[in-house]
N, C-alpha and C positions, 0 to 999 in steps of 0.2 A: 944458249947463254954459257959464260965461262965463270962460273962462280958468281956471287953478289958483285953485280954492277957497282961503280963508284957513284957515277951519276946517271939520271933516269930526266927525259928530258919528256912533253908532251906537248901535240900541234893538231890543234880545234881548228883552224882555222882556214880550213879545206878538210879532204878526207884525212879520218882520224888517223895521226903515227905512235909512234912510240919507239924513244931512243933511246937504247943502254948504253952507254958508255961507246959511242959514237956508232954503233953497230943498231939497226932496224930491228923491231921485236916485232913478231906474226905471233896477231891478236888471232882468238881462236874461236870464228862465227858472230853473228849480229847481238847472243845476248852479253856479249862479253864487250863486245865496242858498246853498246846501248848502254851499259853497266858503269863503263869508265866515263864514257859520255858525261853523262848523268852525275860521277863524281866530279869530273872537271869543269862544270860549267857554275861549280859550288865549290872552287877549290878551296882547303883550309876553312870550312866550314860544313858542319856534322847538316848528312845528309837523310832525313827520317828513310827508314827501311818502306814507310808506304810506296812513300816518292820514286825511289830506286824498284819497288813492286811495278809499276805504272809505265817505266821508261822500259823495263824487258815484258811486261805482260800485256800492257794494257787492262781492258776489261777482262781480260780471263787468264786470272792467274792461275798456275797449278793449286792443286788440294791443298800439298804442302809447301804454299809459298815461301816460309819464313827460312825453311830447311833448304829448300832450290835456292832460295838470296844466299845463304850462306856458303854454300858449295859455289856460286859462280862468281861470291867474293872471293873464296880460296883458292881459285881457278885461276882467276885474274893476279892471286896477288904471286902467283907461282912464274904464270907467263911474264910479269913484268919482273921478277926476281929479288924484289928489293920488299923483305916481308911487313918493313918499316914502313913502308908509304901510304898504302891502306889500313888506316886504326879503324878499331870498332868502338866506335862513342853513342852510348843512348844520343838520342833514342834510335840511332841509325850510325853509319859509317863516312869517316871523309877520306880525303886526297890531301898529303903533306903535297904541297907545291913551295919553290922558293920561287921569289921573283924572275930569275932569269930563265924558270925551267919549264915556262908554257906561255907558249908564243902569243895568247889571248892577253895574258899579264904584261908583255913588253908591250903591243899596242896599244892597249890602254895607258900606261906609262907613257910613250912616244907621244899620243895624243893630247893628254894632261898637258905633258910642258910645253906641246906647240901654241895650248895656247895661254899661255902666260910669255913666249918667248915674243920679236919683234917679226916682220912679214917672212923677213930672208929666212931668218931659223928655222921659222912655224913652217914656212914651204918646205925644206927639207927633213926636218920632223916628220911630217905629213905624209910625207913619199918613203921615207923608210917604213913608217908604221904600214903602209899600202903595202908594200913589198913583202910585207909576212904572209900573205894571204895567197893562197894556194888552189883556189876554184871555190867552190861553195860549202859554206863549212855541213859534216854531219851529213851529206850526200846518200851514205851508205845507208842512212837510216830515215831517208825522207818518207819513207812510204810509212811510219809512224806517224800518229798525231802529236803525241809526247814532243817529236825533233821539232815537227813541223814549224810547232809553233818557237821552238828555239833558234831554228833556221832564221826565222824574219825575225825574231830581234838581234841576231848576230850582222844577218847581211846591214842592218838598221844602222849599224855601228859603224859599219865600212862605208857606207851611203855619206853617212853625218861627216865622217874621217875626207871622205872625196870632196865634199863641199865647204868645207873648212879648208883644204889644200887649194881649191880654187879661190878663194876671198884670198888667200895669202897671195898667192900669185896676179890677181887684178891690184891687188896694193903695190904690189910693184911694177907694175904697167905693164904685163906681161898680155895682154889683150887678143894681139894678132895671132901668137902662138896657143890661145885658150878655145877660139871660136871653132875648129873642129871638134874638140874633146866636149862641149858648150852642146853642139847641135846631138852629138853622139847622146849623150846624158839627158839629152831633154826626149831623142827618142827612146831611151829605154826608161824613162819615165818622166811622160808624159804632162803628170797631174802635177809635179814637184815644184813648187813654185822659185823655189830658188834658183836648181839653174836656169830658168827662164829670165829672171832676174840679172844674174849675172849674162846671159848670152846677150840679152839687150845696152849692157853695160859696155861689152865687149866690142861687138857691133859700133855700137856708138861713136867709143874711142878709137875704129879703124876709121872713121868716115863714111859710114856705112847706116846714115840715118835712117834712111825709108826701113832697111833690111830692120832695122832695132825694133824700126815700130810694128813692123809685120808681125814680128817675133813675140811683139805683147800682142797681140791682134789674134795669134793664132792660140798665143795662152788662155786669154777670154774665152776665145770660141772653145777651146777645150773645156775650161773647168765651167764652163755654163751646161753643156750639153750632156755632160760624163757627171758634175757633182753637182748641178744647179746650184752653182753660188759664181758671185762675184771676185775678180780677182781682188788680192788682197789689198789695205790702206798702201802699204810699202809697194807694193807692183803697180799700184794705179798713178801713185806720187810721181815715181820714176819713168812713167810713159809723159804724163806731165813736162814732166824737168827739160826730157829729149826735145817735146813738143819744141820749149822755149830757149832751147838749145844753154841750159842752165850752165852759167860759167862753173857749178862747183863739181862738175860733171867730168870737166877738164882738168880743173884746178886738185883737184883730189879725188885719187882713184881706190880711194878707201872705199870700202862696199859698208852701205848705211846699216845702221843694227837695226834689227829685222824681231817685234813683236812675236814670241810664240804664243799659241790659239789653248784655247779651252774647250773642245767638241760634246757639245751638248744633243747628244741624241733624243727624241722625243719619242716614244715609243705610245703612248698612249697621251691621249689631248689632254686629261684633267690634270696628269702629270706637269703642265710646261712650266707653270708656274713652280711649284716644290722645286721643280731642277735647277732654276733663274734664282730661288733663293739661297741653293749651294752655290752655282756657279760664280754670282756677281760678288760676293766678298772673296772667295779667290784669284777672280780676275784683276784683283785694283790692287793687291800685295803677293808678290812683286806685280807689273801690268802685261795683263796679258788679252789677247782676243779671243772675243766669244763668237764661236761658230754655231749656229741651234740649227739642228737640221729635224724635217721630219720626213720620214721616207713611208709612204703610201701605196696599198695593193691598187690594185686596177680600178674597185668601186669605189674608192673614198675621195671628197669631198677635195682635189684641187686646190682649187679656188678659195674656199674656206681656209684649208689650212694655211696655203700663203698668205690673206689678210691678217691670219691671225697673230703667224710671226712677223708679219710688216707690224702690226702693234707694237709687241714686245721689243720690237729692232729699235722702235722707233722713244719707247718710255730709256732701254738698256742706255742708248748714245747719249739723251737726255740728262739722266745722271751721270754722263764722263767716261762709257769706257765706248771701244772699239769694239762693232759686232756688223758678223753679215747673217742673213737666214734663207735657210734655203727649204722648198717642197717639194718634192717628184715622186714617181710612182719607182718602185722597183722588184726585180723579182730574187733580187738578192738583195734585205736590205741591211742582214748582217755584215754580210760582206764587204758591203758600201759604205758600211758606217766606221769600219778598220781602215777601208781604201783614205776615205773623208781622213781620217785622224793623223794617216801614215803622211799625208800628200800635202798636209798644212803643217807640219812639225806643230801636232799637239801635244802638251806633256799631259793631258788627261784626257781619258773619254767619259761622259757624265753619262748614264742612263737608269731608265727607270725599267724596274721589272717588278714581278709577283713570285718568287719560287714558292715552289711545292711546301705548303706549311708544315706538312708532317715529313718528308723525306729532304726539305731543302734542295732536290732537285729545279735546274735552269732550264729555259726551252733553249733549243735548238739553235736559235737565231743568235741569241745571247751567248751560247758556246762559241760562236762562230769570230763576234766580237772580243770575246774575250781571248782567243785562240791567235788573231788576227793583229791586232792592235800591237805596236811594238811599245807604245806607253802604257802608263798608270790606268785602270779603266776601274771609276769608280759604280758603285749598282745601289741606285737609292731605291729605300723599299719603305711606304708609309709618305704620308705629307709633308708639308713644309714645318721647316723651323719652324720651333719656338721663339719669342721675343725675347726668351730670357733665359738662362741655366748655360750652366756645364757643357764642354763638348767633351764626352765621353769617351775612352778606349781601353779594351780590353788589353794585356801585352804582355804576348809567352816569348819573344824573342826571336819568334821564326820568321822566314823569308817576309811573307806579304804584311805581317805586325808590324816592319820596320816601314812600308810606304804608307800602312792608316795612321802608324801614330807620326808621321811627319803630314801627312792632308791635315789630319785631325789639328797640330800645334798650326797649319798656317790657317786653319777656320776659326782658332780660336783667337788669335792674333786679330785675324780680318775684322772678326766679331764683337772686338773689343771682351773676350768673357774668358774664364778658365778652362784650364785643361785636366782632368781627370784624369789618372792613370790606374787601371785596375790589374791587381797583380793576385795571385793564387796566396792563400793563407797558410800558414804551417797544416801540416797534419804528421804530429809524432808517432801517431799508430804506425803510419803509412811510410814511415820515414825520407817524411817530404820536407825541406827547409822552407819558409813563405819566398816570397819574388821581392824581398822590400831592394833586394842590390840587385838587382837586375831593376827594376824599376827607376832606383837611382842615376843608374848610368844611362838610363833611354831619357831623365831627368837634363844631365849632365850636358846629352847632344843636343834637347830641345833648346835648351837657354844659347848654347854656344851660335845654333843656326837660325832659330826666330826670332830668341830673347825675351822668353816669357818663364816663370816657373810653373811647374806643374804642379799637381795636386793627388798622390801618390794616395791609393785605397788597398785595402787588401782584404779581400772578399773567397767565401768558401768555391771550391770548384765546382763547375757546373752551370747549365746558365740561371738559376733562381739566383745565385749571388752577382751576377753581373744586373738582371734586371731590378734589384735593389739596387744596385749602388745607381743605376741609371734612373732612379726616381725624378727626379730633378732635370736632367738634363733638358737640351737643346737640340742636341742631336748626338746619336753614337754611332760610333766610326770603328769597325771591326773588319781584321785581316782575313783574307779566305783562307780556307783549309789547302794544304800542299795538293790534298787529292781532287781540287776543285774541278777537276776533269772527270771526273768518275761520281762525284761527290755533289757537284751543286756548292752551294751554299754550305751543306750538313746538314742532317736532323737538328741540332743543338745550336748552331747559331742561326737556323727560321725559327727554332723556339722561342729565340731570343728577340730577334726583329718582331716576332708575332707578340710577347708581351710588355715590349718596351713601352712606355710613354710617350715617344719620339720617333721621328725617323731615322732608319739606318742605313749607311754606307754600309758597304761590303766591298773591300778594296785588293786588287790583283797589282802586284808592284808588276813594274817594267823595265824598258831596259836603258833608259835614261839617267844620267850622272845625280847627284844629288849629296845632302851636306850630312845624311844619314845614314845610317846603316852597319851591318857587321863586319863587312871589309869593303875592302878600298877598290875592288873592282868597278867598273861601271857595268858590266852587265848585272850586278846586285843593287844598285841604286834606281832610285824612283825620282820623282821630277820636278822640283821642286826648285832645285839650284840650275836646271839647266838652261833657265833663261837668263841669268845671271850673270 
């Protein structure tokens, strides 16, 4: 370096860089990229010092972690030259970024206005924001679990980003030119139902009817045999349409808006019911489909479980929403249940578990979902709703608080009932101020994006004050801890689920757009707006 750089530029979006004042800066070993990592994918927002533990250690940090964080903060902030850019803010440390100086921030941007802009624009919006992207982001760090799972909500981005660039470009009839890139995308993912959707579209509109239907023919046959389920209401429509060679097919090559899903996993039978009484009031505001999957070892009951979701399938459509159900046996069914979520653009995965009462420790399986899933995955623990009460959340402002208490305002909405917000109380010994303005302003965002007021508490720390104030409730809805990799649940909120009155969500945000949150990123938003 030649002195303090003017400007300091940073690119997530392939292997990690870093650029001084147009000059390349060599980062110095994995805990340093791991380090920065970790602040940039939080830019401008305070990154707790566990979280930043987790991304260089994992499970085994040194003895003295807090003093090794410190030194490979210092490290970092020498190598990048600019001593300004990494603050130390309790409870942990962030990354100043300006808008133009991390290339994660202009695609998101790019993204945003394509689609408020008309097809021609949105198509070249689209393809510039593609063009930032440089191979797979975080590469150097994939043999982490911490990236790994950052990896798939990044690539998740650029997935959503490609398939949005192709609806622009079928809107303007660009069809003949689509059908190789169409078949390319459908083989490197297979389950996605959209481009299958679109290739059929494509197809169609060169004259090329049999090939269209082949095309939904083989998407069947995939998502039957790989997720036992049905293709979707919109992909069966559209094989229809072809069937009857539908003038609007012709007539307008605008690609139909397309229903996202609600992935209900059922992990345990006595559960199905409790999950169907979260799920079905979020599915009807905004509307969205109910996917209920139950995935089965080798001895269990088939046949059984599939009449039983044919029940449920059949009461859910009954009352007006859209749902498909599916049974199979598998031997990965965490994994299948992230595939299921990733491959229908669900913006939530629903499931039921038991963590570890006394340690909040998760099984394996459930790591694996929550690891996996590039959405919102919410973890109900205890039975169904109440008919009546509060829907409760606790709210310190950090990452995963900001996608409970947005699940939480549209259950409450759904629900027709109130929303609770529980904020920490003064303690002047401790010189702590209460949360009543922080509370306000998570106030301020429910009203603007669901349009309900909330119901602001402020309760002592710990959880004997949240299970007061949850006396009453309906259900309560609480953010996982940053370290839910290491962590589970926590000791302190299975204390909480253990002596609540109600059943509790335990909610991991994702990396879907939404009308909440502390900045304007979309890899910090959860999901909520994104079918909107």
């Amino acid at each position: 370096m030649y002195g303090r750089p003017q400007r300091v530029e940073f690119r997530i979006l392939g292997p990690l860089e870093v650029v001084a004042d147009g000059r390349p800066v060599a980062l110095a070993g994995q805990h340093q990229r791991a380090l920065l990592a970790a602040l940039l994918l939080r830019a401008n927002d305070v990154v707790p010092a566990d979280v930043l533990m987790d991304a260089l250690w994992g499970d085994e940090p040194p003895r003295e972690a807090t003093n090794a964080l410190q030194y490979h903060v210092s490290q970092l902030r020498k190598t990048i030259g600019a001593t300004d850019v990494i603050v130390t803010q309790g409870p942990g440390y962030l990354v100043r970024v300006a808008p133009n100086e991390l290339d994660l921030f202009a695609f998101e941007h790019l993204v945003d206005e394509a689609q408020k802009a008309p097809p021609e624009t949105a198509a070249q919006l689209l393809r510039d924001a593609l063009a930032l992207w440089r191979g797979t982001p975080l590469a150097e760090l994939a043999y982490t679990d911490w990236a790994q799972t950052e990896i798939v909500r990044l690539e998740e981005l650029r997935v959503r980003a490609l398939e949005l660039r192709i609806d622009a470009d079928l809107s303007l009839g660009r069809h003949a030119q689509l059908v190789g890139e169409l078949e390319a995308l459908v083989r490197a993912y297979p389950l996605r139902e959209r481009p299958r959707g679109a290739l059929m579209r494509a197809l169609y509109a060169c004259g090329r009817q049999a090939e269209a239907l082949e095309a939904y023919r083989d998407a069947r046959s995939m998502l039957v045999e790989e997720l036992g389920i049905e293709p979707s209401p919109e992909l069966q429509e559209l094989e229809r349409a072809i069937l009857r060679h539908d003038s609007s097919l012709a007539a307008s090559p605008e690609v139909p808006v397309r229903h996202r899903a609600i992935v209900v996993v059922v992990r345990a039978e006595a559960n199905l019911d409790a999950l169907l009484a979260v799920a079905e009031p979020l599915a009807r505001r905004p509307e969205r489909e109910l996917i209920v999957a139950r995935l089965l070892g080798d001895g269990d009951d088939l046949a059984r479980a599939t009449s039983l979701l044919a029940e449920r399938r059949a009461a859910v459509v009954e009352r007006g929403l859209a749902c498909r159900v599916a049974a199979y046996t598998s031997l990965e069914p965490g994994g299948d249940a992230a595939r299921l979520a990733t491959e229908h653009d669900a913006d939530l995965v629903l499931v039921d578990a038991a963590p570890d009462s006394r340690t909040g420790a998760l099984d394996d399986e459930l790591g694996v979902i929550l690891s996996g899933a590039s959405c919102d995955v919410a973890i109900l623990v205890g039975g169904g709703t109440r008919s009546s009460g509060p829907v409760v959340t606790p709210f310190g402002g950090v990452t995963h608080d900001w996608s409970a208490i947005e699940l939480a305002a549209w259950l409450a909405n759904a629900l027709d009932t109130t929303l609770r917000l529980l904020g920490t109380a003064a303690d002047p010994a401790g010189g702590r101020r209460d949360a009543s303005r922080l509370l306000a302003r998570a106030s301020l965002l429910v009203q603007q994006l669901v349009g309900i007021v909330t119901e602001p508490m402020l309760v002592p720390a710990g959880d004997q004050g949240v299970v007061e104030a949850a006396h009453d409730a309906r259900l309560l809805v609480v953010g996982l801890s940053e370290r839910w990799r290491s962590e589970g649940v926590g000791a302190v909120r299975a204390a909480v689920a253990a002596a609540a009155p109600a059943p509790t969500l335990f909610v991991r945000r994702g990396a879907h757009a939404t009308g909440l949150g502390a900045s304007h990123t979309l890899t910090r938003f959860s999901w909520t707006v994104a079918a909107g």
